[in-house]
PyMOL Python script that loads the backbone (N, CA, C, O; Angstrom):
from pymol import cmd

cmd.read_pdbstr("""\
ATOM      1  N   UNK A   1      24.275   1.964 -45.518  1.00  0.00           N
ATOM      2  CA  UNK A   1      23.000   2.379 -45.002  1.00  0.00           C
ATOM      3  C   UNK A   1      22.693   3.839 -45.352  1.00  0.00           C
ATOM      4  O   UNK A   1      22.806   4.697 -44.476  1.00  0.00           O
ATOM      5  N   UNK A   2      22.319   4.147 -46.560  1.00  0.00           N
ATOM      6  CA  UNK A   2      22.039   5.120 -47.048  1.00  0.00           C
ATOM      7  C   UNK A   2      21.151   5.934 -46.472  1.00  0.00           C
ATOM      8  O   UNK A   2      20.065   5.384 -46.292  1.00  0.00           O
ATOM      9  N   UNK A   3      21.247   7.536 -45.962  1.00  0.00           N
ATOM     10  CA  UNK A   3      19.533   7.758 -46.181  1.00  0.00           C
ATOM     11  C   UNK A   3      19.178   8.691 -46.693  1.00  0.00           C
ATOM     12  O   UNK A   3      19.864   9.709 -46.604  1.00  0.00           O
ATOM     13  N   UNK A   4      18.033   8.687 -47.384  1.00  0.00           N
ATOM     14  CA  UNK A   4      17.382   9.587 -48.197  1.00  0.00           C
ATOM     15  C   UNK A   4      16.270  10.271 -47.963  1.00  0.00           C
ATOM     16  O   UNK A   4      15.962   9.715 -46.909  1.00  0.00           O
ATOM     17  N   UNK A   5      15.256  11.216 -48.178  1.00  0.00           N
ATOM     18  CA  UNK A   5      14.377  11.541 -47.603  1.00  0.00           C
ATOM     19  C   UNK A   5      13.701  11.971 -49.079  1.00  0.00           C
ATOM     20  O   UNK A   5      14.581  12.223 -49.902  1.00  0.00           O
ATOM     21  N   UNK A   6      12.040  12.142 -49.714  1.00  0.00           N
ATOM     22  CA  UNK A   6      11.746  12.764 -50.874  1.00  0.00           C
ATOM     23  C   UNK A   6      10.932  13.683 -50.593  1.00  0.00           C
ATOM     24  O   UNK A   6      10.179  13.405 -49.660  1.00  0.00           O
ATOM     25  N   UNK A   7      10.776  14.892 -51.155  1.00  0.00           N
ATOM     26  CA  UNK A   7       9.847  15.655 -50.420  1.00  0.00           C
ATOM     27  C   UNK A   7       8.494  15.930 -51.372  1.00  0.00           C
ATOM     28  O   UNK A   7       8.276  16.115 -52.570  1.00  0.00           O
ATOM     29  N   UNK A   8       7.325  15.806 -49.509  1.00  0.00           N
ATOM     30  CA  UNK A   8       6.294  14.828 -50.762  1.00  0.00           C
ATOM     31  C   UNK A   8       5.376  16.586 -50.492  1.00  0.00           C
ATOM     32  O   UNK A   8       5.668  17.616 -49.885  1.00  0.00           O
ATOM     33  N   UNK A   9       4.207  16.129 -51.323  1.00  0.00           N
ATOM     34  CA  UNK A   9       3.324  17.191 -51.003  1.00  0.00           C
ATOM     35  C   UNK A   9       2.802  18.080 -50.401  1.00  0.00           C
ATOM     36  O   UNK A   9       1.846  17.616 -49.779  1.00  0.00           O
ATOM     37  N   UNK A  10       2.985  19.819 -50.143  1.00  0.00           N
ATOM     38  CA  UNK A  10       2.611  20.239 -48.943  1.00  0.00           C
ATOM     39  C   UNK A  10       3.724  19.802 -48.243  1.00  0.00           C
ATOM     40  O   UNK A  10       3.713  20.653 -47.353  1.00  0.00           O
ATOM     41  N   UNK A  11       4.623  19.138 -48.009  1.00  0.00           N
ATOM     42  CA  UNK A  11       5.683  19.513 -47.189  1.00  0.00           C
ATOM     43  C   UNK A  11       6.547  20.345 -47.112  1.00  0.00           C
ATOM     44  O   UNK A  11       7.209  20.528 -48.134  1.00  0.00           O
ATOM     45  N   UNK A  12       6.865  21.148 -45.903  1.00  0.00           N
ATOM     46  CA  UNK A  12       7.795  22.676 -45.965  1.00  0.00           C
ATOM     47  C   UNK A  12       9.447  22.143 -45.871  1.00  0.00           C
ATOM     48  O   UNK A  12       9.610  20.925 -45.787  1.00  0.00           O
ATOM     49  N   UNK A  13      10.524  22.931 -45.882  1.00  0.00           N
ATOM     50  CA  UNK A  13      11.716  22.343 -45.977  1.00  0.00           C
ATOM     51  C   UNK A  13      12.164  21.776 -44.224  1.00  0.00           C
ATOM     52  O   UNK A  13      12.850  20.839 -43.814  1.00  0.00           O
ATOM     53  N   UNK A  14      11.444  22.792 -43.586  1.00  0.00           N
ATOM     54  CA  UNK A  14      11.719  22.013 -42.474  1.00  0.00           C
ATOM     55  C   UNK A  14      11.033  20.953 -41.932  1.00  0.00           C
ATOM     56  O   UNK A  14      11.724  20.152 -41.303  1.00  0.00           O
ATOM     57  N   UNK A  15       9.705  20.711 -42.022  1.00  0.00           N
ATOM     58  CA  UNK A  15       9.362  19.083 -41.707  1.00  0.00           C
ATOM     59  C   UNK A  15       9.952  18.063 -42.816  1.00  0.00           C
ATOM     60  O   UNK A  15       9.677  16.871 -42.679  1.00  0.00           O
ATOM     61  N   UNK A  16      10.795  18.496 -43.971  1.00  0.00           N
ATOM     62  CA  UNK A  16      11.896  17.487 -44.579  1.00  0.00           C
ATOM     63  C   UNK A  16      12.755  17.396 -43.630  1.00  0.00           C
ATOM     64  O   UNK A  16      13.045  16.316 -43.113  1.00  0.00           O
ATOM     65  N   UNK A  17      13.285  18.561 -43.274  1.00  0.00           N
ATOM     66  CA  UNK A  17      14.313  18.295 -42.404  1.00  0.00           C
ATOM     67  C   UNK A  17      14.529  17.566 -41.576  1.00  0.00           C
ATOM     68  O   UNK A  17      15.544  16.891 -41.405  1.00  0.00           O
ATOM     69  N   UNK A  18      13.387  17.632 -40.829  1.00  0.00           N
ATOM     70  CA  UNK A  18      13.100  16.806 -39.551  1.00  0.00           C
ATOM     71  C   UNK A  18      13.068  15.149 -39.621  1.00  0.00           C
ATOM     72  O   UNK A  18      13.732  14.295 -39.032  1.00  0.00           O
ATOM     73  N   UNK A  19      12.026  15.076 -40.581  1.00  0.00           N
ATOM     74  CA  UNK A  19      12.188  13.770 -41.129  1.00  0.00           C
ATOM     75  C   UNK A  19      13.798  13.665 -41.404  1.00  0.00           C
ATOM     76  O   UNK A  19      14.350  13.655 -40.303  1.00  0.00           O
ATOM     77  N   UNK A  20      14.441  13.610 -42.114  1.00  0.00           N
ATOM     78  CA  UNK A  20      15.777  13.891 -42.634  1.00  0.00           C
ATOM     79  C   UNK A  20      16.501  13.148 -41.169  1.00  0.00           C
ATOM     80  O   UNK A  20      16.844  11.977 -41.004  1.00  0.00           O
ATOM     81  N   UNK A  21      16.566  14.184 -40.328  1.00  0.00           N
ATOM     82  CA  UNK A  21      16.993  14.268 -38.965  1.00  0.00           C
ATOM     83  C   UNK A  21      16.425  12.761 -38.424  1.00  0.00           C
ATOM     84  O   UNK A  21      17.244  11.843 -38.373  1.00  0.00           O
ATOM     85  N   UNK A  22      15.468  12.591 -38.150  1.00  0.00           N
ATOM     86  CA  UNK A  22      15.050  11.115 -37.462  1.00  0.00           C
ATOM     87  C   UNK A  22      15.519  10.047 -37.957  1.00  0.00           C
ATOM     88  O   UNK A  22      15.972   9.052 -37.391  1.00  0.00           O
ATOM     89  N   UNK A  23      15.344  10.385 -39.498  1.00  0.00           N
ATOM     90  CA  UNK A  23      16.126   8.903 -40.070  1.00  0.00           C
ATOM     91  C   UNK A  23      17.305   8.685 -40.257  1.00  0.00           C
ATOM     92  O   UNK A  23      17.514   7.615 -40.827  1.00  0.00           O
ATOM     93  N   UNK A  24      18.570   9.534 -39.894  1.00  0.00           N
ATOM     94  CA  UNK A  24      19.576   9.602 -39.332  1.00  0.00           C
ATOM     95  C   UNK A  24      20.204   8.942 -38.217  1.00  0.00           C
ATOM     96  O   UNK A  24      21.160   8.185 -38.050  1.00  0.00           O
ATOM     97  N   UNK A  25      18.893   9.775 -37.176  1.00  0.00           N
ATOM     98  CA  UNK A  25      19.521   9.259 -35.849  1.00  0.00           C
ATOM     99  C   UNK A  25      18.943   7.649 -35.905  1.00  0.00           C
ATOM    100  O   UNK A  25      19.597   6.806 -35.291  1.00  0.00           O
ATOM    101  N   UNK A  26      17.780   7.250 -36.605  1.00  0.00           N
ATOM    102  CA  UNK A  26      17.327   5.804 -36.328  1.00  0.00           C
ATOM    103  C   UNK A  26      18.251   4.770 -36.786  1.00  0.00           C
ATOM    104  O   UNK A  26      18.386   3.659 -36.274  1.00  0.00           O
ATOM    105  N   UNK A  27      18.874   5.235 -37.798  1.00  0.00           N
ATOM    106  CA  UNK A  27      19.492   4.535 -38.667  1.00  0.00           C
ATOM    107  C   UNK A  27      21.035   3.970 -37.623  1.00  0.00           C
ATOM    108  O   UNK A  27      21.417   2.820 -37.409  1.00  0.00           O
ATOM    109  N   UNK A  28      21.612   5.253 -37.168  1.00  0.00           N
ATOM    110  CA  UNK A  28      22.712   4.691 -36.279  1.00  0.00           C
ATOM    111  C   UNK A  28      24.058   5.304 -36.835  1.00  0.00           C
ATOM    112  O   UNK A  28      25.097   5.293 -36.176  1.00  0.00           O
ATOM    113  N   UNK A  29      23.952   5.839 -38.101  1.00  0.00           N
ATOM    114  CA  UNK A  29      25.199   6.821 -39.039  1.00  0.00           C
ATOM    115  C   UNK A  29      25.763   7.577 -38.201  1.00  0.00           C
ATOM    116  O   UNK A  29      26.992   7.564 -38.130  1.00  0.00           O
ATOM    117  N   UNK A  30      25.012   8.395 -37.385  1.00  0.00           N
ATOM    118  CA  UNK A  30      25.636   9.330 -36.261  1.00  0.00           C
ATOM    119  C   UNK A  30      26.498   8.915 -35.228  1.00  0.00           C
ATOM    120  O   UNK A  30      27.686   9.223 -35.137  1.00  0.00           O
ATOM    121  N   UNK A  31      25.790   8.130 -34.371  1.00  0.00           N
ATOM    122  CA  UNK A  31      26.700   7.388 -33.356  1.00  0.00           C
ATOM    123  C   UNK A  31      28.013   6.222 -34.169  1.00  0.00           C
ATOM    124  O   UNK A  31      29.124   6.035 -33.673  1.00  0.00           O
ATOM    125  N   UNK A  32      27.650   5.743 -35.133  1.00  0.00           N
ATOM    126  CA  UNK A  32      29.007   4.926 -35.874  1.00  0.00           C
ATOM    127  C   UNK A  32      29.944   5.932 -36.198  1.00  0.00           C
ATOM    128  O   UNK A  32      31.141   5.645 -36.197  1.00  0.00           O
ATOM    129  N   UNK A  33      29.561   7.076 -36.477  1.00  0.00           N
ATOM    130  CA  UNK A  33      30.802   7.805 -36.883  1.00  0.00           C
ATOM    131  C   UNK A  33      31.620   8.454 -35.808  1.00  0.00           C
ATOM    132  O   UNK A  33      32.842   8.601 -35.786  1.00  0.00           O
ATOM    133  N   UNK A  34      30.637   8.850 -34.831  1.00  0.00           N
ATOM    134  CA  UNK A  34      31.090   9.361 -33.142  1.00  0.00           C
ATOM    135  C   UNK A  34      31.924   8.286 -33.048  1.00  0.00           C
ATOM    136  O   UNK A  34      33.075   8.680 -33.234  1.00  0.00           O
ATOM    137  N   UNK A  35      31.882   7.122 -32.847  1.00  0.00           N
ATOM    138  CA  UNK A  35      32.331   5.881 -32.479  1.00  0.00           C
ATOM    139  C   UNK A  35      33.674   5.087 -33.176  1.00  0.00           C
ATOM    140  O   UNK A  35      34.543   4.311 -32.780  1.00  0.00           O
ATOM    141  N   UNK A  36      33.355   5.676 -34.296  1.00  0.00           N
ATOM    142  CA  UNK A  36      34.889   5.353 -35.228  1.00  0.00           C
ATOM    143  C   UNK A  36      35.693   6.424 -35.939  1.00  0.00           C
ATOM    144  O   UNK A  36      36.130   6.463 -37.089  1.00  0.00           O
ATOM    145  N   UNK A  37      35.778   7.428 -34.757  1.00  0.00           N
ATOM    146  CA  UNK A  37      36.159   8.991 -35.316  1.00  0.00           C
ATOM    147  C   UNK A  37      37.884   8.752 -35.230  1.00  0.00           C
ATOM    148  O   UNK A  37      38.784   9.163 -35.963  1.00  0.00           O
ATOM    149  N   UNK A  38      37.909   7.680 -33.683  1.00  0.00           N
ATOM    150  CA  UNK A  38      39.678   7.858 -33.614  1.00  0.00           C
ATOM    151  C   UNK A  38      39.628   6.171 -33.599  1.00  0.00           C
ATOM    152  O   UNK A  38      38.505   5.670 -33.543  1.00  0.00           O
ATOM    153  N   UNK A  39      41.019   5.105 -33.657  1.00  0.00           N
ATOM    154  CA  UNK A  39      40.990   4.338 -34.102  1.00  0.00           C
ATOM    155  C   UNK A  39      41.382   3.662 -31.878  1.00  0.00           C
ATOM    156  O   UNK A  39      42.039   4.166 -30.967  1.00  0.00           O
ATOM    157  N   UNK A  40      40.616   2.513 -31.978  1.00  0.00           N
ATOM    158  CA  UNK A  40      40.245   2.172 -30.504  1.00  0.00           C
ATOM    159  C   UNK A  40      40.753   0.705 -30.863  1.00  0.00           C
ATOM    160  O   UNK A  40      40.251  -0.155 -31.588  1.00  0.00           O
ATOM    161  N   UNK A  41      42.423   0.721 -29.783  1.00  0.00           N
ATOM    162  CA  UNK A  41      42.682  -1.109 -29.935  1.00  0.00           C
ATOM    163  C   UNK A  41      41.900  -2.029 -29.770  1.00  0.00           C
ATOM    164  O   UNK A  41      40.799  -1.649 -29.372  1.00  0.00           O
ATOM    165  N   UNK A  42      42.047  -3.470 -29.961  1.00  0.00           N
ATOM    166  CA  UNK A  42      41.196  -4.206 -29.639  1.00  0.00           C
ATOM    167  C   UNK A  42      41.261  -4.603 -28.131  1.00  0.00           C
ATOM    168  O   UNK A  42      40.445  -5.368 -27.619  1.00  0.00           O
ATOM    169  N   UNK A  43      42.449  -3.936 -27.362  1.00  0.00           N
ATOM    170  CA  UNK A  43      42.998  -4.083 -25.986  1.00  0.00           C
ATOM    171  C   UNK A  43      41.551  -3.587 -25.394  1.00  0.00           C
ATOM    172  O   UNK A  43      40.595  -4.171 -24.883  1.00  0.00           O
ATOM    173  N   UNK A  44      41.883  -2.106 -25.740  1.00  0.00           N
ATOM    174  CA  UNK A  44      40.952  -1.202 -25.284  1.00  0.00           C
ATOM    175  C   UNK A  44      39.349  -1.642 -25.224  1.00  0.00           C
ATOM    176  O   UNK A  44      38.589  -1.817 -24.271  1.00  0.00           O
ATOM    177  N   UNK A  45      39.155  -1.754 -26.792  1.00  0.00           N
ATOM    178  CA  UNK A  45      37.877  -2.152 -27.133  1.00  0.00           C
ATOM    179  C   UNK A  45      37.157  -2.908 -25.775  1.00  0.00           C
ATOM    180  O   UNK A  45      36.254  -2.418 -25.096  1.00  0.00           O
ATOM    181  N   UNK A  46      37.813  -4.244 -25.570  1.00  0.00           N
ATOM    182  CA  UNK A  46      37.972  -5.292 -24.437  1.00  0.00           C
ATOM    183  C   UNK A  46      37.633  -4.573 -23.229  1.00  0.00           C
ATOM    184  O   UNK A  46      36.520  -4.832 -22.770  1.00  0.00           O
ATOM    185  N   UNK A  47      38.156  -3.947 -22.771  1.00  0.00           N
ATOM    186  CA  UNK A  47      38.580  -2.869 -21.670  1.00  0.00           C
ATOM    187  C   UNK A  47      37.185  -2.231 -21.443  1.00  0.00           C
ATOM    188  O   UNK A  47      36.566  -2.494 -20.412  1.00  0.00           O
ATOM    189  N   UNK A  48      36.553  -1.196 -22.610  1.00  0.00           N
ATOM    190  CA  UNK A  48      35.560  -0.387 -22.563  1.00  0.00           C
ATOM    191  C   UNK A  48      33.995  -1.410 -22.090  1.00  0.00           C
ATOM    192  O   UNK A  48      32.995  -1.219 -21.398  1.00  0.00           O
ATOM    193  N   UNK A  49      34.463  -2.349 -22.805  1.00  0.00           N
ATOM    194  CA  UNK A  49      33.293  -3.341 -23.084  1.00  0.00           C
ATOM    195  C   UNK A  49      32.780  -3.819 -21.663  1.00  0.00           C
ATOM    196  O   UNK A  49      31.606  -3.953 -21.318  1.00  0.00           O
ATOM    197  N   UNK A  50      33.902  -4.042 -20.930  1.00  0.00           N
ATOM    198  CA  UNK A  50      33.699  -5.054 -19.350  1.00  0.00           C
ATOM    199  C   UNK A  50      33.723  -4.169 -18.630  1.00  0.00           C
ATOM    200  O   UNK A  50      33.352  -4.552 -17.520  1.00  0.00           O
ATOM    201  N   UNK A  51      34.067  -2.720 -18.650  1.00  0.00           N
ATOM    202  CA  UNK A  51      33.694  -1.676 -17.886  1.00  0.00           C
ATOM    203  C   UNK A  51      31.728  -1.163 -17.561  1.00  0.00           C
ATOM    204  O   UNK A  51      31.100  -0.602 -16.664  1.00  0.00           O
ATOM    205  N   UNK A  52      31.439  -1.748 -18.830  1.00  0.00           N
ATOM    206  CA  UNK A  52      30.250  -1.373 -19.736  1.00  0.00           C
ATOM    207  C   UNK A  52      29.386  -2.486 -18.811  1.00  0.00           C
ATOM    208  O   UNK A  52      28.406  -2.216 -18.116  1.00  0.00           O
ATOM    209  N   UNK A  53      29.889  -3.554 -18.954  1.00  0.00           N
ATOM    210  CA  UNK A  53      29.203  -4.499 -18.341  1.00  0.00           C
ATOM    211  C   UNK A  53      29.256  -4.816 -16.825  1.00  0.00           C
ATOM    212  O   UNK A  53      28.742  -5.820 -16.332  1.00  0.00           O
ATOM    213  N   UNK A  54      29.790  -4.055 -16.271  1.00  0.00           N
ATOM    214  CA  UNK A  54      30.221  -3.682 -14.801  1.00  0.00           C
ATOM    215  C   UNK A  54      29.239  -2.980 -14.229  1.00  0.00           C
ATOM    216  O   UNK A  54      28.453  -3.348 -13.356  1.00  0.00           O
ATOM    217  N   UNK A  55      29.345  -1.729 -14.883  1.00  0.00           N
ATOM    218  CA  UNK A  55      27.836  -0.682 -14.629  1.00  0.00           C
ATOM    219  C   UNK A  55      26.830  -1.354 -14.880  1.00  0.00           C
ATOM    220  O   UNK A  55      26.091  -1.368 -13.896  1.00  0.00           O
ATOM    221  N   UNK A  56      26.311  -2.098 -15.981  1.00  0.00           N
ATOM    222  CA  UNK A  56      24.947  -2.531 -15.966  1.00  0.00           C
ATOM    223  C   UNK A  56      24.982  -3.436 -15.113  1.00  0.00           C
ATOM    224  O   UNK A  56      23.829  -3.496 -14.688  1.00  0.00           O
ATOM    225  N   UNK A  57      25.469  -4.030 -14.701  1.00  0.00           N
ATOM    226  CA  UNK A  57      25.602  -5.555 -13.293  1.00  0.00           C
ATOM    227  C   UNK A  57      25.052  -4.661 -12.604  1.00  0.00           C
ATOM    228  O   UNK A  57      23.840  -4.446 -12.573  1.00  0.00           O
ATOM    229  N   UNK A  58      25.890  -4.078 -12.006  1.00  0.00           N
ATOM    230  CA  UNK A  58      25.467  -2.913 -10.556  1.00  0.00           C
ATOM    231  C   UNK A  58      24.380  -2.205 -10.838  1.00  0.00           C
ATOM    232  O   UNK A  58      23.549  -2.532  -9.991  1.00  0.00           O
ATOM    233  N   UNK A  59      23.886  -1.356 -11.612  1.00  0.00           N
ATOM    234  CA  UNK A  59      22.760  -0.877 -12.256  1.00  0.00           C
ATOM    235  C   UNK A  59      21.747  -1.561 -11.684  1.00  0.00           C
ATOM    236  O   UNK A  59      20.950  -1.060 -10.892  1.00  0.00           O
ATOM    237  N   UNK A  60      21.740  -2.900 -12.120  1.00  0.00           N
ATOM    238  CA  UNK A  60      20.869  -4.419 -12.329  1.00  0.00           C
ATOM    239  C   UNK A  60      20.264  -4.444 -11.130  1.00  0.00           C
ATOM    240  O   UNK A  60      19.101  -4.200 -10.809  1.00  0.00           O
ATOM    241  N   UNK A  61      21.592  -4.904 -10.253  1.00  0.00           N
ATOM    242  CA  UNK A  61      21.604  -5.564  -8.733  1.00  0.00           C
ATOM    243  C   UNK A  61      21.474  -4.490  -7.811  1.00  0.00           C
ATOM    244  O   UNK A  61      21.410  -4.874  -6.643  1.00  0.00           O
ATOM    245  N   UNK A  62      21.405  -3.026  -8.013  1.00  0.00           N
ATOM    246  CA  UNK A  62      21.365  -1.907  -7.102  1.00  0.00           C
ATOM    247  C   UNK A  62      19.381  -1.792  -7.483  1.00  0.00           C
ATOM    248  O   UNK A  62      18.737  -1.671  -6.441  1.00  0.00           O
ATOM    249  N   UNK A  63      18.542  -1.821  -8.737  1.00  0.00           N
ATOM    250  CA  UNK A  63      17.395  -1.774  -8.524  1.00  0.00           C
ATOM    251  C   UNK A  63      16.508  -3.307  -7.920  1.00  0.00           C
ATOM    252  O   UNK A  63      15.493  -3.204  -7.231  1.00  0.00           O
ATOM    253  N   UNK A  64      17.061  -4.579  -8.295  1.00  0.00           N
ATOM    254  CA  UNK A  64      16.670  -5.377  -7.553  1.00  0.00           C
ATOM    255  C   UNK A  64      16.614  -5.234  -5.925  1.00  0.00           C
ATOM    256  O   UNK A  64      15.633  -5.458  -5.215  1.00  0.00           O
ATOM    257  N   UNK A  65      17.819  -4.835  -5.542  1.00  0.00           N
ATOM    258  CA  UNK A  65      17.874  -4.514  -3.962  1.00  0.00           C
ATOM    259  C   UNK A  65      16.904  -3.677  -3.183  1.00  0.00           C
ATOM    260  O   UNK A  65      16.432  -3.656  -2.046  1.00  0.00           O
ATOM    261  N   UNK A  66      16.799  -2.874  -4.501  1.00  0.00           N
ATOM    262  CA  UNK A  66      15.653  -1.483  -4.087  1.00  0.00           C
ATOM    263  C   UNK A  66      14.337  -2.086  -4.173  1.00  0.00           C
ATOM    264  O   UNK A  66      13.503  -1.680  -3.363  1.00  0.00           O
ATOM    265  N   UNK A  67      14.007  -2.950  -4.976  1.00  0.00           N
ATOM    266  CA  UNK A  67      12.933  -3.999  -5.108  1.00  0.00           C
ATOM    267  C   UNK A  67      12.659  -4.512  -3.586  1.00  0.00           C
ATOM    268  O   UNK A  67      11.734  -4.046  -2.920  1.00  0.00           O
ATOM    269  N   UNK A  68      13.217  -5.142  -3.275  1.00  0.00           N
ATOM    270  CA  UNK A  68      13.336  -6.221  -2.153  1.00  0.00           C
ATOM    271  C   UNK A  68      13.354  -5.230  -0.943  1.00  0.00           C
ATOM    272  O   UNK A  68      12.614  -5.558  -0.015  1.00  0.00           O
ATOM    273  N   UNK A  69      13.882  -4.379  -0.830  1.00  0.00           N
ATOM    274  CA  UNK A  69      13.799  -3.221  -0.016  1.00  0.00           C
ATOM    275  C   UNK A  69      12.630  -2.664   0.348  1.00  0.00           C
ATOM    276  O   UNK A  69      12.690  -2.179   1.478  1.00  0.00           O
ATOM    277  N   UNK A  70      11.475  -2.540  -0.246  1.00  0.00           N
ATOM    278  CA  UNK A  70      10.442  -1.822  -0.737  1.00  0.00           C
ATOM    279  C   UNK A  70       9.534  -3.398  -0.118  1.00  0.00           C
ATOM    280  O   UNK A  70       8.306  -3.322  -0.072  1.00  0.00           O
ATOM    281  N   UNK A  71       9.969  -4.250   0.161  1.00  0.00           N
ATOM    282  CA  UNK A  71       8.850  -5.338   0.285  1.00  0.00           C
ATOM    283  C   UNK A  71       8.733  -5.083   2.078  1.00  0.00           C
ATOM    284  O   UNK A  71       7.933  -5.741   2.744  1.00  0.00           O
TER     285      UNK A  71
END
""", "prot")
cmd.dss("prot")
cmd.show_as("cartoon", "prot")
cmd.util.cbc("prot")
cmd.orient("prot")
């Protein structure tokens, strides 16, 4: 997932930049590399994942409550 940016007419180096910058972060290069900087078992992986999905449950079921609360 390459990215490239060309710099078009009337553009200064920093609105390249910027552009540059967005299509970076859209793309996802940044966070994959944050993410595969140190090497994460598949134990772990497992581990992080259902932790992950723990918080959003509760997340979930703590604004529904607040819903129903509010009635």
């Amino acid at each position: 997932m390459p990215v490239s940016v060309v710099l078009r007419p009337n553009e200064t180096s920093e609105q390249l930049l910027r552009r540059f910058r967005k299509q970076v972060a859209k793309s996802g290069i940044l966070s994959a590399v944050r993410r595969k900087r140190w090497y994460v078992s598949k134990s772990e992986l497992n581990r992080m994942q259902k932790k992950k999905a723990i918080r959003r449950m509760r997340r979930r079921l703590r604004k529904i409550q607040e819903r129903q609360k509010g009635r």
